[in-house]
C-alpha positions as CSV (number, residue, x, y, z in Angstrom):
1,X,-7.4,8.9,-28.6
2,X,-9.9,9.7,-26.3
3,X,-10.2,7.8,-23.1
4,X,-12.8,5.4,-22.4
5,X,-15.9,6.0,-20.6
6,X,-16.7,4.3,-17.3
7,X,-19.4,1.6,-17.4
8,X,-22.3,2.9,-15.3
9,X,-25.5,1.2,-13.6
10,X,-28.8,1.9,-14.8
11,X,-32.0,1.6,-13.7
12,X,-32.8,-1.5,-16.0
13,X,-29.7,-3.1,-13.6
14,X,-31.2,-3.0,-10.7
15,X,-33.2,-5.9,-10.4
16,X,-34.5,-7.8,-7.5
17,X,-31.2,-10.1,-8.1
18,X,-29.1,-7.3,-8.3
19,X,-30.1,-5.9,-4.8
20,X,-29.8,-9.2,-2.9
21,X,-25.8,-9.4,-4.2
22,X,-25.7,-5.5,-3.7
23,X,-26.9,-6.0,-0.4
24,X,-24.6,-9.1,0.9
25,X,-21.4,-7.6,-0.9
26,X,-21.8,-4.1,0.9
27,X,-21.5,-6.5,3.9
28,X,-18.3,-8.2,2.8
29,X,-17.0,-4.9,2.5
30,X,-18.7,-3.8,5.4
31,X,-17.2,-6.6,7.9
32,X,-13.6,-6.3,5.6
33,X,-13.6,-2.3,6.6
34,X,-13.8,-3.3,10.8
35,X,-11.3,-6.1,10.8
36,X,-8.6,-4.2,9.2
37,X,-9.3,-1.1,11.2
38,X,-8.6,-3.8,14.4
39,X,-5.4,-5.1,12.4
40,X,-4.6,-1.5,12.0
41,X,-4.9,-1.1,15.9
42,X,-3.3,-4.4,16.6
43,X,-0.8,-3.3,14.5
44,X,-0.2,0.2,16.1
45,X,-0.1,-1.2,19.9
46,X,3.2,-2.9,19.0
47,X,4.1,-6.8,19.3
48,X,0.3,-8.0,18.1
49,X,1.1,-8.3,14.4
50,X,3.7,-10.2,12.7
51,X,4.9,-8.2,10.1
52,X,3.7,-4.8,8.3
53,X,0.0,-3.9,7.7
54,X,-1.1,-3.4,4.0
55,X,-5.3,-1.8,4.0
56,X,-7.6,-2.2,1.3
57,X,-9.2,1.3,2.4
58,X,-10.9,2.4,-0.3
59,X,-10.6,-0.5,-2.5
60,X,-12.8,-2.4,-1.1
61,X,-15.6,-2.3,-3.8
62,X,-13.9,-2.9,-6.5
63,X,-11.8,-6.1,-4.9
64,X,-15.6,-7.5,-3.3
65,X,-16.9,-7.6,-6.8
66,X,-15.2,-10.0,-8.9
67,X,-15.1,-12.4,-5.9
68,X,-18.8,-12.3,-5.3
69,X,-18.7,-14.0,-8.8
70,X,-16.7,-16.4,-8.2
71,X,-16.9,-20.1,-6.9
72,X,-14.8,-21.6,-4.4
73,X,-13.4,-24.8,-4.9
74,X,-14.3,-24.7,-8.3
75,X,-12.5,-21.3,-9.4
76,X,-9.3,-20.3,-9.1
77,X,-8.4,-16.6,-7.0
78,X,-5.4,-14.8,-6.2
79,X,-5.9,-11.9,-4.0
80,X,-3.0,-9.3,-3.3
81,X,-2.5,-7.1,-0.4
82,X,-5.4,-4.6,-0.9
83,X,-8.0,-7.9,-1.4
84,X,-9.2,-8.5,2.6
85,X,-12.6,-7.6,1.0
86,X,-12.1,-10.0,-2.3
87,X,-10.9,-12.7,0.3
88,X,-13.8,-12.6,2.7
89,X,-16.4,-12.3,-0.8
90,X,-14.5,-15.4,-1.9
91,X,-15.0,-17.5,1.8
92,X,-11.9,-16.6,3.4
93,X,-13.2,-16.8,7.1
94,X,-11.9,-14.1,9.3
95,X,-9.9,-16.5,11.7
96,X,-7.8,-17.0,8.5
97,X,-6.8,-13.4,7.9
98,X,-6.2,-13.0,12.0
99,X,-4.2,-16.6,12.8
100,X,-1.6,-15.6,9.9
101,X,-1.9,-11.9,10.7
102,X,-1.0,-12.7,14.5
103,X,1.5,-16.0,13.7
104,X,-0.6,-18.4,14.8
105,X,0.3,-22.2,14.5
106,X,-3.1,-23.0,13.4
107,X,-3.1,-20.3,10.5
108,X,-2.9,-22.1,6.9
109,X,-0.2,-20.9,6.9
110,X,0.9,-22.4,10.3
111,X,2.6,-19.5,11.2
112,X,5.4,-19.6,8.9
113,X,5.1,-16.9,6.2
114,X,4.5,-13.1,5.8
115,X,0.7,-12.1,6.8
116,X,-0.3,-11.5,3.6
117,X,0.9,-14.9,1.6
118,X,-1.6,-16.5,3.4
119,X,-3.7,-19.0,0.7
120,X,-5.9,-21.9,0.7
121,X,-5.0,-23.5,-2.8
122,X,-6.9,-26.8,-2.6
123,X,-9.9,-24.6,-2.6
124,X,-8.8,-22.5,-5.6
125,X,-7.6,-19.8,-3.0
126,X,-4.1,-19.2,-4.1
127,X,-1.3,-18.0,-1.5
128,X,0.2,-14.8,-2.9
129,X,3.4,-13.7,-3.9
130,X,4.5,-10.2,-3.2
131,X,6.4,-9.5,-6.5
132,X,4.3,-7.3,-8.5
133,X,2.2,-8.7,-11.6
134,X,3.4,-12.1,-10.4
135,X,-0.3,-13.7,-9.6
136,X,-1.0,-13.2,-13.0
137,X,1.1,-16.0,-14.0
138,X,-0.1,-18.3,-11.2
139,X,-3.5,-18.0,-12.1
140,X,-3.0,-18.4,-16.2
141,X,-0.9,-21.6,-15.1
142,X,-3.3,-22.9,-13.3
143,X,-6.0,-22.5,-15.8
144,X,-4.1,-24.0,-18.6
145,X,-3.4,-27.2,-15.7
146,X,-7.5,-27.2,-15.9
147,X,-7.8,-27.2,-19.4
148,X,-4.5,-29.9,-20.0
149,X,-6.2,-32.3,-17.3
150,X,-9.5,-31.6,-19.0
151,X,-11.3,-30.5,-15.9
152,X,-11.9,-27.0,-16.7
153,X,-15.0,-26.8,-17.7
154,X,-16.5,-23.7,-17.2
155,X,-14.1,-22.3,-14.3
156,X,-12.6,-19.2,-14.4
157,X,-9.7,-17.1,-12.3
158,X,-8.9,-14.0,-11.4
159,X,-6.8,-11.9,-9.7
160,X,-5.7,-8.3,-8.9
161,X,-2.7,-5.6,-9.4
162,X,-2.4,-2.3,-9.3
163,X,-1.6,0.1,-11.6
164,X,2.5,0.1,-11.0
165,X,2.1,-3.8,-11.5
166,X,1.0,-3.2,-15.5
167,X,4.9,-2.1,-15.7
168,X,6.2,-5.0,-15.2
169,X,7.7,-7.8,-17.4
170,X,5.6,-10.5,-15.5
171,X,2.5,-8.9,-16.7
172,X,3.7,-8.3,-19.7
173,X,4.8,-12.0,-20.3
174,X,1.3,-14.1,-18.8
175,X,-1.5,-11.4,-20.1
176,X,0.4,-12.3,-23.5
177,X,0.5,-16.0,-22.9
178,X,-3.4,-15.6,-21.4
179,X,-4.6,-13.7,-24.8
180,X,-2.5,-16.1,-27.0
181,X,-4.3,-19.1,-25.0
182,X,-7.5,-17.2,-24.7
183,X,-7.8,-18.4,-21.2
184,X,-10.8,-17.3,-18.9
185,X,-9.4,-15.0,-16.5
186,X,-10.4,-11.9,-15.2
187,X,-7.4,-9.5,-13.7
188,X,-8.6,-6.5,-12.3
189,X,-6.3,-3.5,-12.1
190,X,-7.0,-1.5,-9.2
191,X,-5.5,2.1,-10.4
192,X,-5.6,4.0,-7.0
193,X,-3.4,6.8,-8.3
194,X,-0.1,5.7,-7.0
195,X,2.3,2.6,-6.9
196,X,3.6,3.1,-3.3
197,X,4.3,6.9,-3.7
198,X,5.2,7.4,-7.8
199,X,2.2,9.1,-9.2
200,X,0.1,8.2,-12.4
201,X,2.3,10.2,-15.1
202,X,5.7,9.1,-13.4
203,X,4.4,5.4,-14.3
204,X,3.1,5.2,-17.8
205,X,2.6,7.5,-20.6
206,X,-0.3,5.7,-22.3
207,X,-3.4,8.0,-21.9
208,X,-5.8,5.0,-20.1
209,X,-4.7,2.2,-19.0
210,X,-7.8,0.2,-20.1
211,X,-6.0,0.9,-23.9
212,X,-3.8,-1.6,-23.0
213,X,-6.5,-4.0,-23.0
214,X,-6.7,-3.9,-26.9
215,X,-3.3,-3.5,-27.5
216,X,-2.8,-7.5,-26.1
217,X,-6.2,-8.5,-27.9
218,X,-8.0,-8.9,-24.9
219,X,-11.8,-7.6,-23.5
220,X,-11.6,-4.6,-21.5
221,X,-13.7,-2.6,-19.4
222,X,-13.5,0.8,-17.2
223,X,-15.2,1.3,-13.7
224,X,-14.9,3.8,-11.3
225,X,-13.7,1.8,-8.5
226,X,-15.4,4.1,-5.7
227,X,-19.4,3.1,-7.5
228,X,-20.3,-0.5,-6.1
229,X,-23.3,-0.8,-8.1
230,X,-20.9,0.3,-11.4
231,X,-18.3,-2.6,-10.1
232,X,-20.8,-5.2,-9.6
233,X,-22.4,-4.4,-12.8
234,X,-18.9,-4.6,-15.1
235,X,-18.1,-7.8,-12.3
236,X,-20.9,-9.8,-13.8
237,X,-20.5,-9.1,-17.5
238,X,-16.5,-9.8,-17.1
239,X,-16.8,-12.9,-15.6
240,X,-20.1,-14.3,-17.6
241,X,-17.8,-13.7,-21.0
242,X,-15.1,-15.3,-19.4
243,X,-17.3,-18.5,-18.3
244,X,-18.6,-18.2,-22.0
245,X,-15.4,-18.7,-23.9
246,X,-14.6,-15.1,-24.1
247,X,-11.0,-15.1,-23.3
248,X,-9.0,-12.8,-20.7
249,X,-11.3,-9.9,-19.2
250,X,-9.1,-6.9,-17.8
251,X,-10.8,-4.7,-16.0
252,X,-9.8,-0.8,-14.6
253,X,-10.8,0.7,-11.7
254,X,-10.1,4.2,-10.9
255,X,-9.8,4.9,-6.6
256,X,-7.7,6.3,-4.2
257,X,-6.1,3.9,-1.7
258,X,-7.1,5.6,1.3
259,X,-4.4,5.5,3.1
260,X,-0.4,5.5,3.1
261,X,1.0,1.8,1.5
262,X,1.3,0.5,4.4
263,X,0.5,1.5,8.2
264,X,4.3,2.5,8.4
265,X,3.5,5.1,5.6
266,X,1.3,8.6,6.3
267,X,0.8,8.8,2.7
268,X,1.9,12.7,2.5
269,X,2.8,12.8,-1.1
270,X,-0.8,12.5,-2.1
271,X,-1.9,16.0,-2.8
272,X,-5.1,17.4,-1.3
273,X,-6.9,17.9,-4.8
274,X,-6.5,13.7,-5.5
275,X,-8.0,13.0,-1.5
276,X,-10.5,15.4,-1.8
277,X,-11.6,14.7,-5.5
278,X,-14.3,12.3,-7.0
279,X,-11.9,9.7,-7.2
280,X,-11.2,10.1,-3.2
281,X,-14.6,8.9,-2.5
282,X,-14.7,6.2,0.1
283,X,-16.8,3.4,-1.5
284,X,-18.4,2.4,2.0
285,X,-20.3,5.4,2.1
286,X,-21.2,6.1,-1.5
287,X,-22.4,2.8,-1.1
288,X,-24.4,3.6,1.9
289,X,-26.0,6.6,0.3
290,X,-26.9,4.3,-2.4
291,X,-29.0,1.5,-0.8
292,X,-30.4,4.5,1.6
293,X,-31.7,6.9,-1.5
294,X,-33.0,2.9,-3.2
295,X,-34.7,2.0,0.0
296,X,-32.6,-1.2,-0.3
297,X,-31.9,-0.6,3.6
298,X,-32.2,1.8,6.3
299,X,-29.2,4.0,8.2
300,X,-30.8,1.6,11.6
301,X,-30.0,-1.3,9.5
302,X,-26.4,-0.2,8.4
303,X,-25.7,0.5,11.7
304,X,-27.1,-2.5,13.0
305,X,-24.8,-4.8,10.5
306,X,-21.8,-2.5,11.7
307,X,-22.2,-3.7,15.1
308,X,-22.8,-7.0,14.6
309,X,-19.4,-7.4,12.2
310,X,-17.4,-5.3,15.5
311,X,-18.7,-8.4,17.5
312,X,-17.4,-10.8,15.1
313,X,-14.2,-9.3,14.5
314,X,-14.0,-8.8,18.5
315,X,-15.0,-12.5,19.3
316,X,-12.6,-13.8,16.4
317,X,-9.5,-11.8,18.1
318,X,-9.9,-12.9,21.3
319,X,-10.1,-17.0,20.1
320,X,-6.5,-16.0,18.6
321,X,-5.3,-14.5,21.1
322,X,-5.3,-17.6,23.1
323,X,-3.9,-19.8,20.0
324,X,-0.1,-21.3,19.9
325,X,2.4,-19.9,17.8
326,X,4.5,-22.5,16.2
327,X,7.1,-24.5,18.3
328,X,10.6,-24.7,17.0
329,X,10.6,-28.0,19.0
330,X,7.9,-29.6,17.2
331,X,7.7,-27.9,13.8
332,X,9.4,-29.8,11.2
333,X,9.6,-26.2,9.3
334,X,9.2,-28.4,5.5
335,X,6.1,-26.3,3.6
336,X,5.8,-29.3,1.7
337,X,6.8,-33.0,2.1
338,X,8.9,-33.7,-0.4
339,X,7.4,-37.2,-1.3
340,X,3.8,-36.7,-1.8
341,X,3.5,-33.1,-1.8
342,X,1.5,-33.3,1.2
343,X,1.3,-30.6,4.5
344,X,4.0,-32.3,7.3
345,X,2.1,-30.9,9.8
346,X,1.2,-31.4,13.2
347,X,-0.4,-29.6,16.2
């Protein structure tokens, strides 16, 4: 079987629409790239973080697309630990990422779980769970809640795993249930080469991943992860056909994670022909090369926005620095009330 070409842009694509969402999702990525560089520091200089520090590097593109389509409020998203990007595209402000990052009480999370389970779910922005392919699930239930309450109307959800995550039995078990149900969701598979350190052919013997698409009767499309035009363009499509009635969307996107799994991980079993290939690109600045060579924007004005989001990011960190972490004293330590199902919280 021969695998499946990428879906590329084309001149006809670019449009005057095009550019403008080109243009402000660069800067989600943009402004996604300095904060976790400062999370990364924070991280590094010992007692700042709570908890280890998961990067997007390199996936930033392809996580910024399908949230740039989304609504919040109105759609339902479940980011994983690579998604800072997706989470910023979809609203997340930055003070959100940094008050559960540095266990802040006034986090939504109020200081009480991991730095990455962070969620805002009355705005369709759901809090994650770590186990792999598990989001899945939470986002097909949720849909199905729409449709049974009959306030679905034209929403959609998405979320994101990585390539090791289409091994497991809960994605197995909800893209099944989705496909079957021919709910609108869109779950994009970031394949960056390698789940934690097992590589690619240690993980799966089908030839493409995107294959498994058809074999659960579902739409799928290929995009090479590293292109943000190419990401954007497939991101529209996937979520219009999903809007439209079209059933589950999967989408594959081929990238390196730039980095080790975590900050605690130097990432040496990557070999230098996979960092130094086409598929090691960093997205930031093929994306930067792209708007220059379009005239969509100048280096000035790329450098400009830089230092405007380092200013952001700085002013953000130094409001948390000064915020309380929770007090064993006051906390009543319930997630949930078990009454009303209502936050028992008070600052």
């Amino acid at each position: 079987m021969t695998p499946a070409v990428p879906i590329t842009c084309t001149k006809a694509d670019l449009t005057p629409d095009f550019r403008d969402q080109y243009l402000a999702t660069y800067r989600q990525m943009q402004s996604s790239r300095v904060l976790e560089e400062k999370l990364g520091s924070l991280y590094r200089a010992g007692g700042r973080i709570v908890g280890g520090v998961y990067l997007g590097r390199g996936q930033e593109a392809f996580s910024a697309s399908v949230a740039m389509q989304l609504r919040r409020g109105q759609d339902v998203y479940a980011p994983l630990i690579r998604d800072q990007a997706g989470r910023m595209a979809f609203g997340e402000p930055i003070t959100d990422a940094l008050r559960t990052y540095m266990g802040a009480a006034t986090g939504p999370m109020r200081g009480r779980d991991g730095n990455i389970h962070r969620g805002r779910p009355q705005e369709g922005e759901m809090a994650m769970i770590s186990h792999l392919g598990a989001m899945v699930s939470v986002v097909a239930g949720a849909l199905f809640a729409k449709r049974l309450r009959g306030t679905i109307a034209d929403a959609v959800g998405a979320t994101s795993i990585g390539d090791g995550a289409t091994s497991t039995g809960s994605f197995h078990e909800a893209i099944n249930m989705a496909a079957v149900e021919k709910l609108p969701i869109i779950i994009s598979v970031a394949n960056n080469q390698f789940a934690y350190s097992t590589s690619n052919d240690r993980q799966f013997a089908c030839e493409d991943l995107i294959y498994r698409a058809r074999g659960y009767g579902v739409a799928g499309w290929k995009v090479d992860g590293t292109d943000l035009a190419a990401c954007l363009k497939v991101a529209r499509s996937a979520v219009a056909a999903a809007r439209a009635g079209g059933g589950p969307q999967l989408i594959v996107g081929t990238m390196l994670r730039l980095g080790g799994h975590g900050e605690h991980d130097d990432a040496a079993y990557i070999p230098d022909e996979v960092k130094f290939s086409k598929v090691g690109q960093d997205c930031l600045l093929v994306a930067e090369k792209f708007m220059i060579a379009e005239g969509w924007a100048t280096k000035a004005e790329i450098d400009a926005w830089l230092k405007e989001a380092r200013a952001t990011v700085d002013q953000a960190v130094s409001l948390v620095s000064k915020e309380p972490i929770p007090d064993p004293y006051r906390e009543s330590w319930q997630a949930l009330s078990s009454s009303e199902l209502v936050e028992s919280w008070q600052l």
